[in-house]
C-alpha positions as CSV (number, residue, x, y, z in Angstrom):
1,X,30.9,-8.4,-30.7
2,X,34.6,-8.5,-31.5
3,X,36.1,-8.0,-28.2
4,X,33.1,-10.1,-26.6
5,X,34.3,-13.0,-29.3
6,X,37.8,-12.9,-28.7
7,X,37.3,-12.9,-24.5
8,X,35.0,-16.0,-24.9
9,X,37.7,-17.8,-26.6
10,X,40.6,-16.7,-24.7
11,X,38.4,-17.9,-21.5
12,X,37.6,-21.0,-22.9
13,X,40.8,-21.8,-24.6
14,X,43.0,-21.6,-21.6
15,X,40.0,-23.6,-19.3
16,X,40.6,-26.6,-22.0
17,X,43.1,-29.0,-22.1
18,X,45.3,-29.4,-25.1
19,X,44.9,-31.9,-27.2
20,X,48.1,-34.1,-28.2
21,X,48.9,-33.6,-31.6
22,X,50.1,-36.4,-33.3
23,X,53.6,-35.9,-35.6
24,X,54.3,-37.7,-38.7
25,X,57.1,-37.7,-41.4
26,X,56.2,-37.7,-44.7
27,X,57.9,-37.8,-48.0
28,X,56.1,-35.5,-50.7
29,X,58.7,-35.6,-53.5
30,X,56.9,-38.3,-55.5
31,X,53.5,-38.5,-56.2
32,X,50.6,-38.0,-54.6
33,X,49.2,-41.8,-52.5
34,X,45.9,-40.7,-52.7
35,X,44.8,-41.2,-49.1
36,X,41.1,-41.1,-48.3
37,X,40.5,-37.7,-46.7
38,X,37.1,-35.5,-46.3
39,X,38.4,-32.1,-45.0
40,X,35.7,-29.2,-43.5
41,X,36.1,-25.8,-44.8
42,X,34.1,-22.9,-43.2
43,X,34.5,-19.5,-44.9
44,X,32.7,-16.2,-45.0
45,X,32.0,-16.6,-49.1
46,X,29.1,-17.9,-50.8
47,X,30.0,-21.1,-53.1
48,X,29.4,-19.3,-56.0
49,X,30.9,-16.2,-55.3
50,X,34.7,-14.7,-54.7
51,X,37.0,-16.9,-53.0
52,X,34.1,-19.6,-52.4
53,X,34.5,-19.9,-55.9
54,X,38.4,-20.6,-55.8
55,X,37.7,-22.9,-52.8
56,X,35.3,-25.1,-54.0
57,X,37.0,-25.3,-57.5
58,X,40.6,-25.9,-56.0
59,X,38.5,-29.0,-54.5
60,X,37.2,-30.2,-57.5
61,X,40.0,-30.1,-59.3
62,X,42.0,-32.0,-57.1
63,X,39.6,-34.6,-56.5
64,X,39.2,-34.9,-60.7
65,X,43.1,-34.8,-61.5
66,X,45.2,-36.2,-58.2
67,X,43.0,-38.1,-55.5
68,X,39.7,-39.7,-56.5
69,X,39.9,-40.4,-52.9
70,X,39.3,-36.8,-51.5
71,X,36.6,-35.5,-50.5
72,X,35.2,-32.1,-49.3
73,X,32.4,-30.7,-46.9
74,X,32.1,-26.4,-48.0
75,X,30.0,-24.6,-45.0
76,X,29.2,-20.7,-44.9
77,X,29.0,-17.9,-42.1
78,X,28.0,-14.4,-42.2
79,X,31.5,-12.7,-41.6
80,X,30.2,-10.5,-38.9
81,X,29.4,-13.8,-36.9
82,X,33.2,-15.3,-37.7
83,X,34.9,-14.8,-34.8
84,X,32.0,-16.2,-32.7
85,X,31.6,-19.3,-34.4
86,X,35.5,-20.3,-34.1
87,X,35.2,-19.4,-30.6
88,X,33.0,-21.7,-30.1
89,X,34.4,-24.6,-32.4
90,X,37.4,-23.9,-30.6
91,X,36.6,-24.0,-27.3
92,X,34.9,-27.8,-28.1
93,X,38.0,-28.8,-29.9
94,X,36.2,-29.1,-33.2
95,X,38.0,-26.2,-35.8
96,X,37.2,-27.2,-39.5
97,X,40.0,-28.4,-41.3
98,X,40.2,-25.3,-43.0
99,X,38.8,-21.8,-42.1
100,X,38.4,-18.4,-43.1
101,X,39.3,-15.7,-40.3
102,X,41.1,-12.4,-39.8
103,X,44.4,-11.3,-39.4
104,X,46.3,-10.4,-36.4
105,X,44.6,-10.2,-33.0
106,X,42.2,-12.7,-33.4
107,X,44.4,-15.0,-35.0
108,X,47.5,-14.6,-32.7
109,X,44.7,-16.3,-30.0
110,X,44.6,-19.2,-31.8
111,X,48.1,-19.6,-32.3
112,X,49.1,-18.8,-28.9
113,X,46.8,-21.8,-27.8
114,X,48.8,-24.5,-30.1
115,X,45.5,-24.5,-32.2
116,X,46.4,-23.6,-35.6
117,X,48.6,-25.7,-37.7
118,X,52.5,-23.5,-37.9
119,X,52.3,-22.8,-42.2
120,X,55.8,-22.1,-42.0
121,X,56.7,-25.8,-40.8
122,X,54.1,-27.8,-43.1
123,X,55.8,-25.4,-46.4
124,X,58.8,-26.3,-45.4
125,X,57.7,-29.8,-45.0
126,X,55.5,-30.2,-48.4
127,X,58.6,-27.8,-50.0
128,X,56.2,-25.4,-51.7
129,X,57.7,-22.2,-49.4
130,X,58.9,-20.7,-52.9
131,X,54.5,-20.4,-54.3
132,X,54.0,-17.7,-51.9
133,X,54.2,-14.1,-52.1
134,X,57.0,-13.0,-49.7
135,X,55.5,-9.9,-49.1
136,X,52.3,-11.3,-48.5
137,X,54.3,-13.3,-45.8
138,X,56.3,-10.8,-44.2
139,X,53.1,-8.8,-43.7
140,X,50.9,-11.5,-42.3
141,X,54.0,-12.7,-39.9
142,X,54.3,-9.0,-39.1
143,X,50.2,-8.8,-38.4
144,X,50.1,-12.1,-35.7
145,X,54.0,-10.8,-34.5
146,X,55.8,-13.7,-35.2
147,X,58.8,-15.2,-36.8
148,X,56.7,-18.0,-38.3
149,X,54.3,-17.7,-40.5
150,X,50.5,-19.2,-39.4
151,X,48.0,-18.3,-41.9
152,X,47.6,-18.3,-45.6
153,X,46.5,-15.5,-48.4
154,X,43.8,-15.1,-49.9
155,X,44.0,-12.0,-51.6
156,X,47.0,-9.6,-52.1
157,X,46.3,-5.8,-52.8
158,X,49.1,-3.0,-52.8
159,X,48.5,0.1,-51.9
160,X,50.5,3.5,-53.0
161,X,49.8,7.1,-55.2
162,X,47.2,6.9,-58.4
163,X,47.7,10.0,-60.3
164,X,46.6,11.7,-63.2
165,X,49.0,11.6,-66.1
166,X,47.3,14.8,-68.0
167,X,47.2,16.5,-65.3
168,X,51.4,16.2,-64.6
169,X,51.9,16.8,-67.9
170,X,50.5,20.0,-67.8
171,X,52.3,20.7,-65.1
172,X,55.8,19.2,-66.1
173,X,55.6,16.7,-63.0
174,X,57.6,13.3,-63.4
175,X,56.8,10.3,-61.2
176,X,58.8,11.0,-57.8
177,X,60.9,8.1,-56.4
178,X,62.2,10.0,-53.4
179,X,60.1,11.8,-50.6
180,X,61.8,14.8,-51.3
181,X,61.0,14.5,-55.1
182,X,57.1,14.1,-54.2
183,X,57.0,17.2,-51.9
184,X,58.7,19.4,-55.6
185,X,55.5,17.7,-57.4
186,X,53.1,18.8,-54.7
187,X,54.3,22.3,-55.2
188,X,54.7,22.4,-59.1
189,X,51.6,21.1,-59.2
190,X,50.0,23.7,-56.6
191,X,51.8,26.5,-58.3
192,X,50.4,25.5,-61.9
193,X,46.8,25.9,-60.2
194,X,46.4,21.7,-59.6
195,X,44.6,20.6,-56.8
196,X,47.8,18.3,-55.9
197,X,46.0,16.0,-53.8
198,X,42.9,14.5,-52.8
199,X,41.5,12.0,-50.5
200,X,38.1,10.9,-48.4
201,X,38.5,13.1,-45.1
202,X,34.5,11.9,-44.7
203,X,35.6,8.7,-44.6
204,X,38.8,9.0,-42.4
205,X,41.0,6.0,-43.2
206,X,42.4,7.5,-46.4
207,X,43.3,10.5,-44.6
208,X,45.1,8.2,-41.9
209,X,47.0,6.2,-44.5
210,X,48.9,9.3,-45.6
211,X,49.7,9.6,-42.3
212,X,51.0,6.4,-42.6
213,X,52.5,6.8,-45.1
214,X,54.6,8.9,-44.2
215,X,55.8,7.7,-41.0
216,X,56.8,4.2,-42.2
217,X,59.5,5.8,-45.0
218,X,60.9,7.9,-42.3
219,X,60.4,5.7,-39.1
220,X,60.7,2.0,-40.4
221,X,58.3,-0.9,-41.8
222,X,57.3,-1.7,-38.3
223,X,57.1,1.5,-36.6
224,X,53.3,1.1,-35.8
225,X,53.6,-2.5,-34.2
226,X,56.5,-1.2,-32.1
227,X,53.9,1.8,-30.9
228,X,51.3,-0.9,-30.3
229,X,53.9,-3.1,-28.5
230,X,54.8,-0.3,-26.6
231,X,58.2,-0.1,-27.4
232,X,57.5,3.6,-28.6
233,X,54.8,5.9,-27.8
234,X,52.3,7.1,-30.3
235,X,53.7,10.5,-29.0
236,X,57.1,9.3,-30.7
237,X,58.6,12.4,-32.8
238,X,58.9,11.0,-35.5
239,X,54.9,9.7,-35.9
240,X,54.0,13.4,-34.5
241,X,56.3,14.5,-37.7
242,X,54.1,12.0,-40.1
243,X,50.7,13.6,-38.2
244,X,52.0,17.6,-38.8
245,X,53.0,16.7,-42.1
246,X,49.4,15.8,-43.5
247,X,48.5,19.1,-41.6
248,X,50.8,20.9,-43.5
249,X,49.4,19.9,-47.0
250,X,46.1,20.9,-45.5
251,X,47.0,24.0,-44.8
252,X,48.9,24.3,-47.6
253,X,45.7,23.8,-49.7
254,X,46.7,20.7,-51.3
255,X,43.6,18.6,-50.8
256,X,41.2,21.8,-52.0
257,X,38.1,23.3,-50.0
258,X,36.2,20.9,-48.0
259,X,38.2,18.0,-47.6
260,X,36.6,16.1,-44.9
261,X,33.5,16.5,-46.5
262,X,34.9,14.2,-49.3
263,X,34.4,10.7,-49.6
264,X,36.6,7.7,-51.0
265,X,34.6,7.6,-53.7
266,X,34.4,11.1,-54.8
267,X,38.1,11.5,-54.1
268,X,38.5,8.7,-57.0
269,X,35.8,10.0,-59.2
270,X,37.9,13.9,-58.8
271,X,41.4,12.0,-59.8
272,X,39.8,10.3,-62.7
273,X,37.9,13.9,-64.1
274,X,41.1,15.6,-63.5
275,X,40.0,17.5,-60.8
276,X,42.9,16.7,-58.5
277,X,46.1,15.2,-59.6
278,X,47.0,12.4,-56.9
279,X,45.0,10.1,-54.9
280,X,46.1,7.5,-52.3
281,X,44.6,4.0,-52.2
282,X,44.5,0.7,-52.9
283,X,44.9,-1.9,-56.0
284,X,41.0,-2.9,-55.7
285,X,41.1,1.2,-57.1
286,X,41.2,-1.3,-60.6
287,X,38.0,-1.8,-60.7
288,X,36.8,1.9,-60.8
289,X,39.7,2.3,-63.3
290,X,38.7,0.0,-65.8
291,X,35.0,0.8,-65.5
292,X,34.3,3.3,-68.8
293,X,31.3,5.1,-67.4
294,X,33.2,6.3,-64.0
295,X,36.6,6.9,-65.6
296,X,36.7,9.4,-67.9
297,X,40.7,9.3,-68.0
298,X,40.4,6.5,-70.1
299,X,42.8,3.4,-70.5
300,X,45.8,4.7,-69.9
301,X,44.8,7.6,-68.2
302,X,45.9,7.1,-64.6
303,X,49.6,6.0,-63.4
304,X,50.5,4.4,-60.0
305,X,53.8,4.8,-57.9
306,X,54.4,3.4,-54.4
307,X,55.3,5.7,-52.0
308,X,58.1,7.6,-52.1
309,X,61.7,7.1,-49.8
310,X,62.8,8.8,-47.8
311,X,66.0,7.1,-46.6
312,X,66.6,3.4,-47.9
313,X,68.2,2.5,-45.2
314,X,64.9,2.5,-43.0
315,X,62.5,1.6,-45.2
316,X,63.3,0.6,-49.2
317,X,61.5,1.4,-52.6
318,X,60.0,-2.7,-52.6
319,X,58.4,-2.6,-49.2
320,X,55.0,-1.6,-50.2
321,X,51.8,-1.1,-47.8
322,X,49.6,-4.3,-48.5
323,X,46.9,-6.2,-47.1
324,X,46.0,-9.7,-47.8
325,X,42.3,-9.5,-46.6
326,X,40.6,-12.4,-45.1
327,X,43.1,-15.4,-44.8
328,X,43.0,-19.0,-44.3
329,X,44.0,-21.4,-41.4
330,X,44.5,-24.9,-40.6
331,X,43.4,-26.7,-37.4
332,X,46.7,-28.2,-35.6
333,X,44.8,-31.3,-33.9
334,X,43.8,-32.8,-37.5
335,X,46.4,-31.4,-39.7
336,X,48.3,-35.1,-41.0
337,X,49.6,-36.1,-44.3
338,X,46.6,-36.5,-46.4
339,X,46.1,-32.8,-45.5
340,X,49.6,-32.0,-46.4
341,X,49.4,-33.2,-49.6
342,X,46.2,-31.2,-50.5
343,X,47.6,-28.2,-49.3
344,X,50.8,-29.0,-51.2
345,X,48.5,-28.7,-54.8
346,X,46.6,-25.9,-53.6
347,X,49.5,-23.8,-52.9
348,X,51.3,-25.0,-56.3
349,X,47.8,-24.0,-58.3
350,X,45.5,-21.6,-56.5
351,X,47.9,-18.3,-58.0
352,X,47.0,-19.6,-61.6
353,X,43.8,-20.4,-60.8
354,X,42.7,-17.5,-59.3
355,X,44.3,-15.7,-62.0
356,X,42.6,-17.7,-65.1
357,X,39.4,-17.1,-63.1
358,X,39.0,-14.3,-61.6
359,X,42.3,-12.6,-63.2
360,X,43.3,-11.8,-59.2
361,X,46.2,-12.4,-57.2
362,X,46.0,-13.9,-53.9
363,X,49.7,-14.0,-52.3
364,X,51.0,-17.2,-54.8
365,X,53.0,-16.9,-57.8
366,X,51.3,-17.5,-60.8
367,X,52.5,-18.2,-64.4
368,X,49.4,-17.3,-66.3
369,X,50.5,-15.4,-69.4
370,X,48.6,-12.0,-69.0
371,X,47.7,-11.2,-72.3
372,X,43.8,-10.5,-71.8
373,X,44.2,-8.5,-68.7
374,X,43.5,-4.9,-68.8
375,X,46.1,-2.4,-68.6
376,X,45.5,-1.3,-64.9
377,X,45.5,-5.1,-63.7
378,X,48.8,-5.7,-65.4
379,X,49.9,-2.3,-63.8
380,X,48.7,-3.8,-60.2
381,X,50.7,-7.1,-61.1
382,X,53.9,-5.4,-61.8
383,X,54.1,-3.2,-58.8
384,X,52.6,-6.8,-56.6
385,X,55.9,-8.4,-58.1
386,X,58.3,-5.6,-57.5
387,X,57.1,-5.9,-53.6
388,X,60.0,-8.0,-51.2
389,X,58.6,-6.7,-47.7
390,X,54.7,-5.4,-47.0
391,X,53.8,-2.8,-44.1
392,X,50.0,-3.2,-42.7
393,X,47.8,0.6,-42.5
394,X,48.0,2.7,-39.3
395,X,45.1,1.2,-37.2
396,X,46.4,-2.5,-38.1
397,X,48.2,-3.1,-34.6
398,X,45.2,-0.8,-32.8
399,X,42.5,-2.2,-30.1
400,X,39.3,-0.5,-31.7
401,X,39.1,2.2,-29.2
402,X,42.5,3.2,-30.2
403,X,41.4,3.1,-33.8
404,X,38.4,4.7,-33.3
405,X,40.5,7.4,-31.9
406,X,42.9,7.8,-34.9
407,X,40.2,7.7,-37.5
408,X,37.7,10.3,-35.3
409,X,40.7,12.9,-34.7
410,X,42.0,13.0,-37.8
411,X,39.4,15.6,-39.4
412,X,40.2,18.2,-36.7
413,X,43.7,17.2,-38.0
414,X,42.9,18.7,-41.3
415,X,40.9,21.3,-40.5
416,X,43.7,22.7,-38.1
417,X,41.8,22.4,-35.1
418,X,44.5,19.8,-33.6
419,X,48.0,19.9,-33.7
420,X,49.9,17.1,-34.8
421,X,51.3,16.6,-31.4
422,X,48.1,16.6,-29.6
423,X,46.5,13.9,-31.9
424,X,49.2,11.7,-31.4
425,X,48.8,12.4,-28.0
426,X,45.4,11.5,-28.5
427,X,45.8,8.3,-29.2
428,X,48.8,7.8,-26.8
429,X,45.2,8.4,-23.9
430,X,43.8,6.0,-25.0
431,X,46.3,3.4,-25.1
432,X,47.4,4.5,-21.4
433,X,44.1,3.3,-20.5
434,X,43.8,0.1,-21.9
């Protein structure tokens, strides 16, 4: 449905004729004029629920405090049936104001046709460049493969190592910093009879962003969009080396008996119990954390670090692997000042609100003192703040069948029935034949 979505609106997008779009200067130093405006926002989140929330109470708020003369019209679709419905709201020349979509591919259609407003330009413009997260920007610039950026975040997660403090304790482990550093934990903790590692083979994409993992610290940030690009082949040595090295740990007996019978959820639940001593995933891992009945670790149980470098020079200790799941765009055609100067308060107040709310961060600085929040949140927030660049996962720049590919191949990976070499060459197959 995807594919089928994106070809209807490539089709249709080049059969249309461009609107003009009409340019304006505005000053937004002072205050706000208070233009009459009703802007149309379609999203994938219930009013009540999530970001809908956020959305509708942004809104409200504005419309209460700065511009009685705003108005707002909130509309719904099942996130499965997204893609369609801007396809066709595109094709007609009739994007809402504002819209929920996704990242990369399907949005670099849209800006490729002129029809989403350029972010970069209208921050720049309204001067609120310095509210966003600038590794939430360099990764969603680095996701549609340009040098501006075109969408907005709504929701900011890092990814990296949770681990269990007891359990490096017992085995005299300190938190690594270097690559080499992690591989003398993996082995101190394997010789002092620790399952070092764990992760959800049974679900395959945790296995794959270890993978990753290691081939951004030791290949660069971007090393996967140059592979999709084609600048590099998949069958590159260095991503063969990143495929052989979660190999090695397998057969080195690091992840335990079984591993691609385990799921994500198991492989958190074994971390937390103390049954294996590291576990890769992402910042929404919190909520697991801070739940009492699935946590036996407790509090202050479990740590984080990002992953480890391996040379500086190529990829540095605050680039961290983030996504900023569903974003937000504007339609070019009726972007114009009023619009400017709503997006100009949402971008100065969404990170607090969102924080006060929901105690979240979506990609916006925030000054909310964080006094209430639970010690894992806080530890998320630090390690979000310490971030300067963000790296997307290793099927971000892959077609599906390509993906499919790299999340199907890796559990003969682990199981040693594929060599690191021929699953990279697996994957290189099927790019040769898109």
């Amino acid at each position: 449905m995807k594919k089928r979505a994106l070809a209807i609106l490539m089709a249709a997008l080049t059969a249309s004729t461009m609107l003009a779009v009409p340019t304006f200067a505005a000053d937004y130093s002072g205050e706000d004029p208070q233009l009459e405006k009703n802007i149309k926002i379609l999203t994938i989140w219930a009013e009540d629920n999530d970001n809908g929330v956020l959305l509708n109470k942004i809104c409200e708020d504005y419309q209460k405090n700065v511009n009685p003369n705003f108005t707002w019209e909130y509309e719904m679709v099942a996130s499965d049936n997204l893609q369609q419905k801007i396809a066709t709201l595109a094709a007609s020349n009739d994007l809402p104001d504002l819209f929920a979509y996704e990242a990369g591919a399907p949005l670099s259609v849209l800006i490729d046709s002129g029809k989403v407003k350029d972010i970069s330009e209208a921050v720049d413009e309204i001067g609120t460049a310095d509210y966003l997260n600038s590794g939430a920007v360099e990764l969603l610039k680095g996701l549609s493969g340009t040098d501006d950026l075109y969408d907005l975040p709504l929701g900011l997660n890092v990814e990296g190592f949770w681990y269990n403090k007891a359990l490096f304790e017992q085995a005299g482990c300190e938190v690594p910093t270097t690559w080499d550093e992690f591989e003398e934990v993996l082995q101190k903790l394997s010789d002092a009879g620790i399952q070092p590692l764990t992760t959800g083979g049974s679900d395959k994409w945790g296995a794959t962003r270890l993978i990753n993992a290691y081939a951004v610290r030791t290949a660069g940030n971007d090393i996967m969009t140059k592979a999709a690009d084609g600048e590099v082949p998949y069958t590159d040595e260095k991503l063969v080396a990143a495929a052989d090295k979660l190999a090695e740990w397998a057969e080195k007996g690091y992840f335990g008996e079984g591993i691609t019978t385990v799921d994500m959820n198991t492989a958190g639940s074994m971390l937390m119990s103390g049954k294996a001593a590291i576990f890769y995933n992402g910042s929404w891992f919190t909520q697991n954390l801070t739940d009492d009945s699935q946590n036996p670790a407790g509090e202050d149980g479990i740590g984080f670090f990002n992953i480890p470098v391996a040379d500086e020079s190529v990829s540095s200790a605050t680039s961290y692997s983030m996504n900023c799941g569903n974003i937000l765009a504007l339609d070019n055609d009726k972007y114009d000042e009023a619009t400017g100067w709503f997006l100009k308060y949402f971008m100065e107040n969404i990170g607090n609100l969102a924080m006060e709310e929901q105690g979240t961060v979506k990609g916006y600085t925030y000054d909310v003192a964080a006094d209430d929040m639970d010690g894992y949140t806080k530890l998320v927030l630090d390690e979000i703040d310490k971030s300067t660049e963000g790296f997307a996962w290793w099927e971000a720049k892959m077609p599906s069948e390509i993906s499919k590919t790299a999340q199907e191949n890796v559990q003969p990976l682990l199981n040693g029935e594929m060599t690191g070499e021929e699953y990279m060459q697996s994957i290189q197959d099927v790019y040769d034949m898109q």
